[in-house]
C-alpha positions as protocol buffer text, in pm:
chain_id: "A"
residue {
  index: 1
  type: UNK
  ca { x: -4439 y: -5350 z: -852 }
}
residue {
  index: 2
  type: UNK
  ca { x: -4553 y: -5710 z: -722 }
}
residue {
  index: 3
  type: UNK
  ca { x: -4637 y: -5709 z: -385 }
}
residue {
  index: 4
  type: UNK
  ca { x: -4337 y: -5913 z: -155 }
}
residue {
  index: 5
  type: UNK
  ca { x: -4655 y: -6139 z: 9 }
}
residue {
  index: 6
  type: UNK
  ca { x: -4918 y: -6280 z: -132 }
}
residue {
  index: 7
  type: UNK
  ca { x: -5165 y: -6232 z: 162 }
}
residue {
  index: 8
  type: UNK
  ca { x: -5016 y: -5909 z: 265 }
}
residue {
  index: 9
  type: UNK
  ca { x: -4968 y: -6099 z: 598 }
}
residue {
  index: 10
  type: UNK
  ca { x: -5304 y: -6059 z: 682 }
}
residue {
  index: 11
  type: UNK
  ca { x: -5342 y: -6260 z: 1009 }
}
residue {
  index: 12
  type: UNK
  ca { x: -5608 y: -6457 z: 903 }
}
residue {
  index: 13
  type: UNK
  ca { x: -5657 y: -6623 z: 547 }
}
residue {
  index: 14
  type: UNK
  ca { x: -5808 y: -6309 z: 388 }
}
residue {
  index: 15
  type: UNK
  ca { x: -6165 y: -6356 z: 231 }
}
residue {
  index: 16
  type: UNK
  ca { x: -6202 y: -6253 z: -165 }
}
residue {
  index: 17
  type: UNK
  ca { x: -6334 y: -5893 z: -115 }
}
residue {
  index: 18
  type: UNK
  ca { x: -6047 y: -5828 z: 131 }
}
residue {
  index: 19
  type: UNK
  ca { x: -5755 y: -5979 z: -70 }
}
residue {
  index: 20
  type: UNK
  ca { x: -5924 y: -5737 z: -411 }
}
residue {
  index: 21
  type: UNK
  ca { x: -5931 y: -5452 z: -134 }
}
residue {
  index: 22
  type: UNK
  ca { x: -5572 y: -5527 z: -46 }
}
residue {
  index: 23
  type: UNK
  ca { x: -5442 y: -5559 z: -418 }
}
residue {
  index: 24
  type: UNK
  ca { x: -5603 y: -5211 z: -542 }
}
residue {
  index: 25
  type: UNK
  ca { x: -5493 y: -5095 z: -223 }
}
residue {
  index: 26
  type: UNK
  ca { x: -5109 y: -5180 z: -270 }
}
residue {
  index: 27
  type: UNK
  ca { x: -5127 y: -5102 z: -655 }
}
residue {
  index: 28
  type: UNK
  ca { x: -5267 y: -4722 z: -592 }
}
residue {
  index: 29
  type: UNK
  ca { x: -4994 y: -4616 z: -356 }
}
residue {
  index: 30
  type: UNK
  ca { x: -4722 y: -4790 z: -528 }
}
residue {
  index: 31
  type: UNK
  ca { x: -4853 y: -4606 z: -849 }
}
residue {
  index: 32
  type: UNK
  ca { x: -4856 y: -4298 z: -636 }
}
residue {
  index: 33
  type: UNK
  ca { x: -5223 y: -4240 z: -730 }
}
residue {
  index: 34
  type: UNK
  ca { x: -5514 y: -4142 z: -440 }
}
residue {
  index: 35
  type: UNK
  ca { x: -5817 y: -4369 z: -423 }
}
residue {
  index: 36
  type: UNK
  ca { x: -6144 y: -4362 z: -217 }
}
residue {
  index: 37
  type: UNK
  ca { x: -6182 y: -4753 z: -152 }
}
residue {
  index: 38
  type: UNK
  ca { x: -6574 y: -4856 z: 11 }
}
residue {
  index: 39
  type: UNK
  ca { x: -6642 y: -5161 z: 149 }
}
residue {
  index: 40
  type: UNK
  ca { x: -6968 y: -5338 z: 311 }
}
residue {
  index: 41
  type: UNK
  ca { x: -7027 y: -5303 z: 692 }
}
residue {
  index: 42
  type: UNK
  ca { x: -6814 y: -5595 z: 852 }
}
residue {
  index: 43
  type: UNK
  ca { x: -6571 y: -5710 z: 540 }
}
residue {
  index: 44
  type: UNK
  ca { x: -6239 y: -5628 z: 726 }
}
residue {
  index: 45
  type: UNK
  ca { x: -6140 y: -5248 z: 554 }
}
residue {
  index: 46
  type: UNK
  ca { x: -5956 y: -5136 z: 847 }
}
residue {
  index: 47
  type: UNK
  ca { x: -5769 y: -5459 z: 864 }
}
residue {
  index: 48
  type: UNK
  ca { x: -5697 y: -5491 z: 525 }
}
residue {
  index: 49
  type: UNK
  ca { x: -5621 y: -5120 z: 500 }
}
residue {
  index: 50
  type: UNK
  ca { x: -5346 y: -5172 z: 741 }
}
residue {
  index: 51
  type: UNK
  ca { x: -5199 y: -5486 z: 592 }
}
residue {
  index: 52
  type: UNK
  ca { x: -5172 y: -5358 z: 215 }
}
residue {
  index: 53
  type: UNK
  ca { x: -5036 y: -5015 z: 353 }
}
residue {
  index: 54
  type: UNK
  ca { x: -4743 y: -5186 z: 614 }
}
residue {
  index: 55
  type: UNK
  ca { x: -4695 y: -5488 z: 328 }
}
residue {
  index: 56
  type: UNK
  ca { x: -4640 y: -5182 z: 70 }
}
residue {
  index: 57
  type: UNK
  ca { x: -4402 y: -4981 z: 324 }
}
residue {
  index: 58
  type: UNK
  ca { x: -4224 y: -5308 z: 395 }
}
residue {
  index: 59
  type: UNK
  ca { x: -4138 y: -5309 z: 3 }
}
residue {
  index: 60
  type: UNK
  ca { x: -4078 y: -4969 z: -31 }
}
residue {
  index: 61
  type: UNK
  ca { x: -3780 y: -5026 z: 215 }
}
residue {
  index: 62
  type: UNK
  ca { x: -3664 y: -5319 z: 109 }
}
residue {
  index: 63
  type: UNK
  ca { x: -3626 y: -5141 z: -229 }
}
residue {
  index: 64
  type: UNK
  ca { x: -3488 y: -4822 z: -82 }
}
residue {
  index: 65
  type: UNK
  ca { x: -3245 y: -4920 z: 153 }
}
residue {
  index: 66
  type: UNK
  ca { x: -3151 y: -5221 z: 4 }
}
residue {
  index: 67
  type: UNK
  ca { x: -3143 y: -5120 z: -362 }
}
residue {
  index: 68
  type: UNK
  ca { x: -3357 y: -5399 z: -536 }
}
residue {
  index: 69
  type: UNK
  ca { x: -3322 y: -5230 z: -886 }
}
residue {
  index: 70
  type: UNK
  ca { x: -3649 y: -5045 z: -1049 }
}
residue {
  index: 71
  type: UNK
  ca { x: -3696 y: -5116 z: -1380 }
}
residue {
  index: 72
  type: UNK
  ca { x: -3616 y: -4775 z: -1470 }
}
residue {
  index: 73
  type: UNK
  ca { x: -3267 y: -4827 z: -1270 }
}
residue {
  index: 74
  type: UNK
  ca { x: -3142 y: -5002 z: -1556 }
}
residue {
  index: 75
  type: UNK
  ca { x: -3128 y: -4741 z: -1834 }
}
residue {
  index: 76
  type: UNK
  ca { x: -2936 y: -4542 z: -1582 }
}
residue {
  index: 77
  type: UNK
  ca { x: -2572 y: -4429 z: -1704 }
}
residue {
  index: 78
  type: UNK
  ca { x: -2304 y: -4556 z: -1457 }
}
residue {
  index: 79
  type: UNK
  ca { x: -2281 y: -4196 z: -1278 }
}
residue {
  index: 80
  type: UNK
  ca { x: -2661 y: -4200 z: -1198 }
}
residue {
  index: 81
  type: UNK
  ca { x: -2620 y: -4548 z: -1065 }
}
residue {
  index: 82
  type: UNK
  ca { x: -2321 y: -4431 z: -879 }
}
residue {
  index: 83
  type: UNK
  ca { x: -2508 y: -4122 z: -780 }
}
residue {
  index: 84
  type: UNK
  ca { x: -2798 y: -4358 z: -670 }
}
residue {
  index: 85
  type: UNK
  ca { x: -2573 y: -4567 z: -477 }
}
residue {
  index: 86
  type: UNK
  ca { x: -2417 y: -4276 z: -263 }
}
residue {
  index: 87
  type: UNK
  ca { x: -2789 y: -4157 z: -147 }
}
residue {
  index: 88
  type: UNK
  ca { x: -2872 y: -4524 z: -89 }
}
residue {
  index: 89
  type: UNK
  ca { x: -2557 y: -4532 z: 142 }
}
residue {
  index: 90
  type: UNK
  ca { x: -2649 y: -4219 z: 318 }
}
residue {
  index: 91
  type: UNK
  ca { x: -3003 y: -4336 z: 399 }
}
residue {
  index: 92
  type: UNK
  ca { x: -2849 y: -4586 z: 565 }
}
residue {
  index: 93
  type: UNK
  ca { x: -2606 y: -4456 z: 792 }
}
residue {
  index: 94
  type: UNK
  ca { x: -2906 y: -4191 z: 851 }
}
residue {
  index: 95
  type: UNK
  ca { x: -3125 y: -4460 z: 935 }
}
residue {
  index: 96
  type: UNK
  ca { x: -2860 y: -4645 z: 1172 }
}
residue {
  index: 97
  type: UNK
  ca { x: -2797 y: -4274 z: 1344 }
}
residue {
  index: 98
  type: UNK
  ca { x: -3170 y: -4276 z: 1420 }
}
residue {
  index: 99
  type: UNK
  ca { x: -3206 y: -4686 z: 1537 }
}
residue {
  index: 100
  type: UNK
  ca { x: -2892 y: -4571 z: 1789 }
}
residue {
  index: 101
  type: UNK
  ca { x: -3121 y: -4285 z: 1887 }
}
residue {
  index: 102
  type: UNK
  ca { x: -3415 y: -4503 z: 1962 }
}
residue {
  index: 103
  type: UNK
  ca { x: -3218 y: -4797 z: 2106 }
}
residue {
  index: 104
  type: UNK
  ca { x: -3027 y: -4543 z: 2375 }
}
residue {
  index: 105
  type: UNK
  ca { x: -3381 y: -4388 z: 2433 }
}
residue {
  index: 106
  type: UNK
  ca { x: -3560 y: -4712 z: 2490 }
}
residue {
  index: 107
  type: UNK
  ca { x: -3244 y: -4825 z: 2758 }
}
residue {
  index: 108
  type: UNK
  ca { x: -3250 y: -4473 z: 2942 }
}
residue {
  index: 109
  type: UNK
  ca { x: -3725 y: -4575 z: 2961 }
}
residue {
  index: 110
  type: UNK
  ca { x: -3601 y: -4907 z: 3077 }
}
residue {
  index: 111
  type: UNK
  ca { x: -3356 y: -4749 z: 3323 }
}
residue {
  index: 112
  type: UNK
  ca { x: -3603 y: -4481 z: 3421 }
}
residue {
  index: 113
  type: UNK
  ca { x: -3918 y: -4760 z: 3444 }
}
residue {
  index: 114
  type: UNK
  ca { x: -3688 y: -5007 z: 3626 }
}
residue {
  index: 115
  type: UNK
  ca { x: -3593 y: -4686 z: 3924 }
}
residue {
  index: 116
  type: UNK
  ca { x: -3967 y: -4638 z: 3958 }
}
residue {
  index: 117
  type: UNK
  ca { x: -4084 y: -4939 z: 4000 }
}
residue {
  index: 118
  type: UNK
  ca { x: -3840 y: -4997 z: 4287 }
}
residue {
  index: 119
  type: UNK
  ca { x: -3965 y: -4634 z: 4461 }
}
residue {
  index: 120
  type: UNK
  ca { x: -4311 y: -4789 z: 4425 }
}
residue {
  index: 121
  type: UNK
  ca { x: -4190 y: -5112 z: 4562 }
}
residue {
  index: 122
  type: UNK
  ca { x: -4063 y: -4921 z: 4842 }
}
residue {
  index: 123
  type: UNK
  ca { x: -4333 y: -4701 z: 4898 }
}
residue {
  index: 124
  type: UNK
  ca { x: -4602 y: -4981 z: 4907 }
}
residue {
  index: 125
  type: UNK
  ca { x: -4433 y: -5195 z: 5174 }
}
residue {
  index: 126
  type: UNK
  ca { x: -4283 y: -4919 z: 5408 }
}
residue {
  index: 127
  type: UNK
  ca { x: -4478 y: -4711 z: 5614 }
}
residue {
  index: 128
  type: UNK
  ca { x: -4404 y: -4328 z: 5619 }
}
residue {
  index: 129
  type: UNK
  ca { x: -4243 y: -4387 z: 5967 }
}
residue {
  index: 130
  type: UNK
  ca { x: -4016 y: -4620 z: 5841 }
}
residue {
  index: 131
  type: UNK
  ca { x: -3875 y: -4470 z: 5493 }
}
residue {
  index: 132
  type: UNK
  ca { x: -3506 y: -4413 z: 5486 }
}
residue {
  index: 133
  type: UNK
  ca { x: -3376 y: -4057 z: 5252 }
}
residue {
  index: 134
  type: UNK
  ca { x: -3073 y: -4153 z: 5097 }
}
C-alpha cells in the first residue's frame, strides 16, 4: 500500500536518509513484517519513526473505517463483501460509543478543572478569616 503523504507530514522538508527511513519504515508495518532500522547519531530516527508510524496508522484507518477497498477485496463473493461491510459498520458505531466516552470525559475534566480553579481563586485572595462555607 502507497503511503496517503508523500513526506509522511514530517514537519520539516525531510532530508534523504530520513524520507528512505520513513519509506522502509511504512512498507515493513504495512507488510506486517518486524525490522531493526539504525541510523547515524543526529539524522532525525525518532522523528521520522513517529511520522512513518502515525502516517501508516492514519491509512490504516482511513482504510478500516472507511472501507477504501484492498486489492484482495475485490475477488470477494458478494456475502464476504456484505460480511465485510457489517464489521466495517460495527467498528464504527464502536468507535463513535468510545469518541462519546472521551468527549463526556473531557467536559466532566473541564467542569472539574474549571471548579478548582475558582477554589484556588478564592483561596489566594481571601484570608482564612474571611472564607465563607457554603
Amino acid at each position: 500500500m502507497e503511503t496517503s503523504h508523500g513526506k509522511f507530514h514530517h514537519p520539516y522538508e525531510p532530508y534523504s536518509i530520513q524520507l528512505e527511513f520513513m519509506q522502509k519504515l511504512y512498507k515493513t508495518i504495512d507488510d506486517g513484517n518486524v525490522g531493526i532500522f539504525e541510523s547515524p547519531t543526529g539524522t532525525g530516527k525518532s522523528l521520522s519513526l513517529i511520522c512513518a508510524a502515525l502516517t501508516w496508522l492514519r491509512d490504516h484507518e482511513r482504510r478500516t473505517f472507511f472501507g477504501e477497498l484492498h486489492q484482495d477485496d475485490e475477488s470477494l463473493d458478494w456475502l464476504e463483501q456484505a460480511a465485510k461491510k457489517t464489521q466495517q459498520e460495527q467498528l464504527l458505531d464502536t468507535r463513535k460509543e468510545v469518541e462519546e466516552k472521551l468527549r463526556s470525559i473531557r467536559v466532566k475534566a473541564a467542569k472539574e478543572q474549571s471548579k478548582h480553579e475558582r477554589t484556588k481563586k478564592v483561596v489566594r485572595t481571601t484570608s482564612p478569616s474571611q472564607i465563607a462555607f457554603n
